[in-house]
C-alpha positions in Angstrom: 95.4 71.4 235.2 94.9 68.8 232.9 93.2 68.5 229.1 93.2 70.8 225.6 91.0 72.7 224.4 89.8 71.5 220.9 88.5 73.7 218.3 86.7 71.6 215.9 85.3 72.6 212.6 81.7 71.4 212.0 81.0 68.5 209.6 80.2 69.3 205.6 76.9 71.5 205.2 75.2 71.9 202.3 76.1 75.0 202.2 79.9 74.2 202.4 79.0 71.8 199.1 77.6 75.1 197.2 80.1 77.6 198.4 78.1 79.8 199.7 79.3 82.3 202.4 76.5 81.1 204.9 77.2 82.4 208.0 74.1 83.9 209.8 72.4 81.4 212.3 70.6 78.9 212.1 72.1 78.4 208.9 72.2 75.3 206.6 73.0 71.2 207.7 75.0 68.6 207.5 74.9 66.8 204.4 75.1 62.7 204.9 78.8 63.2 204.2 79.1 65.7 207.0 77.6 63.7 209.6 80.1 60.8 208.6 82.9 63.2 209.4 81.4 64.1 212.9 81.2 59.9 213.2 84.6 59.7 212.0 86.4 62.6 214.3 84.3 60.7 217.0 86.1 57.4 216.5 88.9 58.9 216.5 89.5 61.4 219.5 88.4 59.9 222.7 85.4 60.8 224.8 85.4 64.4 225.5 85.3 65.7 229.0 83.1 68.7 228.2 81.4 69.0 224.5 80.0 71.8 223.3 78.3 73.6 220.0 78.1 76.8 218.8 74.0 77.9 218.0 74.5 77.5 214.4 72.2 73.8 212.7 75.9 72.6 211.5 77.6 72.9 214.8 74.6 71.0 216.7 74.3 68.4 214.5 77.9 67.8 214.5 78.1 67.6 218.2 74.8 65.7 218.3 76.4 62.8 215.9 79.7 62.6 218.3 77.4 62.7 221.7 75.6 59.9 220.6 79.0 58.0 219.3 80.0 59.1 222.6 77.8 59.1 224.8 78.2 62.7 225.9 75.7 65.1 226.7 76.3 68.1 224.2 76.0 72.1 225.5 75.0 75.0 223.4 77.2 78.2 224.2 76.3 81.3 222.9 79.2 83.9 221.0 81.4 81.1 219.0 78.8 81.3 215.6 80.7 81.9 212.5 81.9 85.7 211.5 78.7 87.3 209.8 79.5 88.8 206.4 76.6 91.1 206.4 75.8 91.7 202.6 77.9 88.6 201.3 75.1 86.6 203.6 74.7 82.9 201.5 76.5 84.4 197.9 79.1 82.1 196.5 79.8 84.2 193.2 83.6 84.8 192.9 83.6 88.4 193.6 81.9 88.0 197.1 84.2 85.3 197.9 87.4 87.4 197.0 86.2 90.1 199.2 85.8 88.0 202.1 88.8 86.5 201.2 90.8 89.9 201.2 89.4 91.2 204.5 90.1 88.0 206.0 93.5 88.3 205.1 94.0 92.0 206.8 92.6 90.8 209.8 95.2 88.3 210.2 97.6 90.9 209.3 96.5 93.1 212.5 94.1 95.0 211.0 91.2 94.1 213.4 88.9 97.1 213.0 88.2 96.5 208.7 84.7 95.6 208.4 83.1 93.0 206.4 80.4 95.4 204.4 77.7 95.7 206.7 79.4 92.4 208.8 81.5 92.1 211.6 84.9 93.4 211.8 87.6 91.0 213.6 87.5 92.5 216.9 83.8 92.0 216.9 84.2 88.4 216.3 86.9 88.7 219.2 84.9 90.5 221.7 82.6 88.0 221.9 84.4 85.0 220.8 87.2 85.0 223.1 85.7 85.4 226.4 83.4 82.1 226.1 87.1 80.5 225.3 88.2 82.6 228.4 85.5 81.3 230.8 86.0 77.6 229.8 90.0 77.7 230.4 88.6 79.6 233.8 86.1 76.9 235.0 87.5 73.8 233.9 90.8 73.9 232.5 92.6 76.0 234.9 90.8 73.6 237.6 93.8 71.2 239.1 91.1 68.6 239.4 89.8 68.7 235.9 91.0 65.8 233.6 90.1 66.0 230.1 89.9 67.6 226.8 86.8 70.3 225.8 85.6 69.7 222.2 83.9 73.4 221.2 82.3 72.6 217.4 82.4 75.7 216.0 83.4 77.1 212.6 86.4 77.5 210.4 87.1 81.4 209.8 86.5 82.3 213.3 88.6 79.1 214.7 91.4 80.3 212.6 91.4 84.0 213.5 90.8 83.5 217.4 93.4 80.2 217.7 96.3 82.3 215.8 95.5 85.7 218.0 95.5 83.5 221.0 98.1 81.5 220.5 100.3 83.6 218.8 100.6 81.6 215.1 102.1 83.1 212.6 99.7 84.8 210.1 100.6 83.3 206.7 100.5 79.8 208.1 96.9 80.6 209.5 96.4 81.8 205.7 97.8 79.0 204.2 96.4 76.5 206.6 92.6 76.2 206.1 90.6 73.4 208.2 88.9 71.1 206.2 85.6 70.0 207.9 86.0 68.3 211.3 88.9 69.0 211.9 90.1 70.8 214.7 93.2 73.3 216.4 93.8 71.9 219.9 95.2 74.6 222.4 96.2 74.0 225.6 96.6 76.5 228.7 100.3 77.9 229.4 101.0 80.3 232.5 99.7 84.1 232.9 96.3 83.1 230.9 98.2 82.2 227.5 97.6 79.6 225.3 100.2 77.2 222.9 98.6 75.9 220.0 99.9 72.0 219.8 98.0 70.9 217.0 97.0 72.7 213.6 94.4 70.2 211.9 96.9 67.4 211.1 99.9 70.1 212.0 101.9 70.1 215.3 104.8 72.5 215.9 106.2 74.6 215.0 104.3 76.1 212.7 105.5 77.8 210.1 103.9 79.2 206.3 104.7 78.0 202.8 107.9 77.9 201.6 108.1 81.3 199.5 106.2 80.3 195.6 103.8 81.8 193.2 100.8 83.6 195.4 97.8 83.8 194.3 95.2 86.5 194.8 92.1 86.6 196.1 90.0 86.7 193.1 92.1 83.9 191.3 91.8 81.6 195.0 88.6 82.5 194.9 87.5 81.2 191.5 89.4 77.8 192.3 87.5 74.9 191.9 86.4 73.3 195.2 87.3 76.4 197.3 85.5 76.5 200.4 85.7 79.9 201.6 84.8 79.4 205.4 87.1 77.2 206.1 
């Protein structure tokens, strides 16, 4: 077998730009700075073997800009949409974004079965995230004939949660290493079905969290200036 399988975060929306916790599909686009980025990553990776988007605007216009930079035809594939927050749907006030925040955190931390308040819990996003990442590893990846990497544009908290479970990466890295838009976690297939994570955004191995300084909590990372919660 022979190619990665890149993870890419979807180009600047506009609701990246206002903070907002927008997760439920169709959701918001790319701002003129966002389809730059997809331009940019497109320039900059190679032609894709396989390219495909999650249902969400963002994701489809990101992997509509690279298709055409590319000349690749781009797939939609149903279950890789964002986590949905339930009642933090499109608020940006600090509060909602600490409590995301926080229940992101114990997910990462093994508890997978914590709910976002009326949202998904982590195994939710799991259950239906990891089996289209399954499938693709199955049909192409796996295939001794198959040469090339699959670019999957898809979405920042749920990239991070499903490459560290899969790949094993230690938690407080995943924490402490957000993906800034367009970039991407490349994971390549390893024997018995498992996965080795070879590149973290700009990161390769191994991968290890902060050096030990002050923490700060959820309601002070939240109220940062800039902070993008979904990423």
């Amino acid at each position: 077998m022979s190619g990665r399988l890149v993870l890419l975060r979807h180009g600047q929306s506009y609701g990246n730009v206002e903070r907002r916790l927008d997760t439920r599909p169709p959701g918001a686009e790319l701002t003129p700075l966002g389809r730059d980025q997809a331009r940019a990553f497109a320039r900059g990776s190679g032609r894709p073997a396989l390219l495909a988007h999650s249902i969400a605007t963002r994701a489809s216009q990101t992997a509509a800009v690279i298709g055409a930079e590319l000349a690749v035809t781009a797939v939609e594939v149903a279950g890789i949409h964002e986590v949905q927050v339930g009642e933090l749907e499109n608020r940006n006030d600090d509060d909602a974004v600490a409590e995301f925040n926080a229940t992101y955190e114990r997910w990462h931390r093994g508890e997978l079965d914590i709910p976002l308040p009326g949202g998904e819990t982590a195994n939710d996003l799991l259950d239906r995230y990891v089996p289209v990442l399954t499938d693709l590893r199955m049909r192409y990846l796996d295939n001794d004939d198959w040469d090339g990497d699959i670019v999957v544009v898809s979405h920042g908290a749920a990239i991070r949660l499903a490459a560290a479970v899969l790949a094993g990466v230690d938690a407080d890295f995943a924490l402490d290493n957000h993906l800034d838009n367009a970039q991407s976690v490349a994971l390549a297939p390893i024997t018995d079905g498992r996965w080795s994570c070879v590149r973290w955004g700009s990161l390769t191995p191994p991968f290890y969290p902060e050096a030990p300084g002050v923490t700060a909590s959820p309601v002070a990372d939240a109220v940062r200036s800039g902070t993008d919660p979904m990423g």
